[in-house]
C-alpha positions in Angstrom: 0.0 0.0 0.0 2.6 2.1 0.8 5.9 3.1 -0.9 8.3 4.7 1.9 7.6 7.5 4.3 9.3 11.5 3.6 10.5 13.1 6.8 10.0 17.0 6.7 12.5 19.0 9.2 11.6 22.6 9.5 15.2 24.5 10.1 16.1 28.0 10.7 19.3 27.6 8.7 18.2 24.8 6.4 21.1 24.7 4.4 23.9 24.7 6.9 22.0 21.5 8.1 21.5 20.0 5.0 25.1 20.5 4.5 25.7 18.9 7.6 23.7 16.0 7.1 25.4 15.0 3.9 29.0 16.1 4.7 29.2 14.9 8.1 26.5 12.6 8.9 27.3 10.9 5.8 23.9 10.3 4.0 23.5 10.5 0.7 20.9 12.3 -1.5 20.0 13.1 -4.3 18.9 16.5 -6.1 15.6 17.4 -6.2 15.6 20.6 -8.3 17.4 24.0 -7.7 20.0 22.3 -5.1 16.7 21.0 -2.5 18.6 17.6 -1.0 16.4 14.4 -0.1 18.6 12.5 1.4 17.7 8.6 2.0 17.7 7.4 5.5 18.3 4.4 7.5 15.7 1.6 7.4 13.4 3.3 10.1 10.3 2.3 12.9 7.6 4.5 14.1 5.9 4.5 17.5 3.0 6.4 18.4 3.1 8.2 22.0 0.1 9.9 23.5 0.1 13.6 22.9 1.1 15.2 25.8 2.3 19.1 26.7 5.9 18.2 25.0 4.6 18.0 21.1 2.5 21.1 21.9 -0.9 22.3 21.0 -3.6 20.5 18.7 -2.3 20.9 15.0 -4.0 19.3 12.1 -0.5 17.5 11.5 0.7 15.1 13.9 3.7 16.2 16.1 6.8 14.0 15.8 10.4 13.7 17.4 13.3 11.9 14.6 15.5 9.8 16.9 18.1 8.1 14.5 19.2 4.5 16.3 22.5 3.1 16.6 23.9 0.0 18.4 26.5 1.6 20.2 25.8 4.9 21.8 29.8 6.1 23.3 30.8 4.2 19.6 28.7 6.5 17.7 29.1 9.5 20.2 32.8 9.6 19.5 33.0 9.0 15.5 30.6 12.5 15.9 32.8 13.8 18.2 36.2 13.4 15.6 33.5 15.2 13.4 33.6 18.2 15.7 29.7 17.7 16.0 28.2 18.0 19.5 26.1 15.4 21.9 24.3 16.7 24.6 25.0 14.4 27.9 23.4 11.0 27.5 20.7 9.7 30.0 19.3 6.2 30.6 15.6 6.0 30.2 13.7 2.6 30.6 13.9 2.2 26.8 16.9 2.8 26.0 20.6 5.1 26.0 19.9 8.9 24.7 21.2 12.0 23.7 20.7 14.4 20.7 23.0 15.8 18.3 23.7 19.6 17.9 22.9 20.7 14.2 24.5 23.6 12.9 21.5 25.9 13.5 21.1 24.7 16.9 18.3 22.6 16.6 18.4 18.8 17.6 17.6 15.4 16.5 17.6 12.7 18.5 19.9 9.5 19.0 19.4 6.5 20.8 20.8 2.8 21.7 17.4 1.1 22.2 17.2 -1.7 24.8 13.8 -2.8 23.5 13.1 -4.8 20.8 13.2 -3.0 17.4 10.7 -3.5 14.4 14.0 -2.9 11.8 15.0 -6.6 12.6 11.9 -8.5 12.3 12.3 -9.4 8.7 15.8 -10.3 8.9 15.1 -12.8 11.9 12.7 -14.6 10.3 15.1 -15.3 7.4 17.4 -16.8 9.7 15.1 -18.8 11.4 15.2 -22.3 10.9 12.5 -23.9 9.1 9.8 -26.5 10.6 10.6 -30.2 10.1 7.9 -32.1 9.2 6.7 -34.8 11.4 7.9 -38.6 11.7 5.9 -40.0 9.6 4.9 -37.0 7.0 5.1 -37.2 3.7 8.0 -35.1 2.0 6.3 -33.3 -1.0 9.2 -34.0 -4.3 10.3 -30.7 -6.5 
């Protein structure tokens, strides 16, 4: 039904951070017209959280926080830190290790080690999942 998901961050100095995410965070992109960068993202999940008085008052649109994941939280912190890019001080929540990263205009985007389970992985354990033997007994269908 659906193709992929688009990502919209609204940014006082857009292209300082679109800069930023291609040079330094590394993703790539591609050209939409007149220099506007889409850049393609890690495989993502999405959670929904009641509303509450962090994501504000009642909009038409739904209020959302981006939180990119990574496996290893110091890891990660200090390949951004060789990258002169700023973490704010990490904190342990019941779900997870978090911080955010400083973006050249100052806003933030999250980062997080998760300690749940994640929905990225599903698919690729049931690959690796070892298939039912049929009974003793059962007949083996021939190919």
């Amino acid at each position: 039904m659906f193709s992929g998901a688009h990502i919209l961050l609204y940014s006082e100095e857009a292209d300082a951070d679109r800069d930023f995410f291609r040079d330094v965070m590394g993703f790539s992109s591609i050209d939409a017209g007149s220099g506007w960068l889409i850049f393609k993202l890690p495989p993502a999940e999405l959670a929904l959280h009641p509303k509450n008085s962090e994501t504000g008052p009642g909009h038409a649109m739904i209020a959302a926080q981006l939180y990119f994941m990574c496996e290893d939280l110091p890891a990660t912190i200090k390949k951004l830190a060789a990258k002169s890019v700023r973490c704010t001080p990490t904190s342990t929540e019941r779900w997870g290790i978090r911080t955010t990263i400083v973006l050249p205009s100052g806003a933030e985007v999250g980062l997080y080690q998760p300690t749940h389970p994640t929905a990225i992985h599903m698919g690729r354990e049931r690959k690796n999942k070892p298939r039912a033997r049929a009974g003793k007994g059962a007949k083996r269908k021939r190919r």
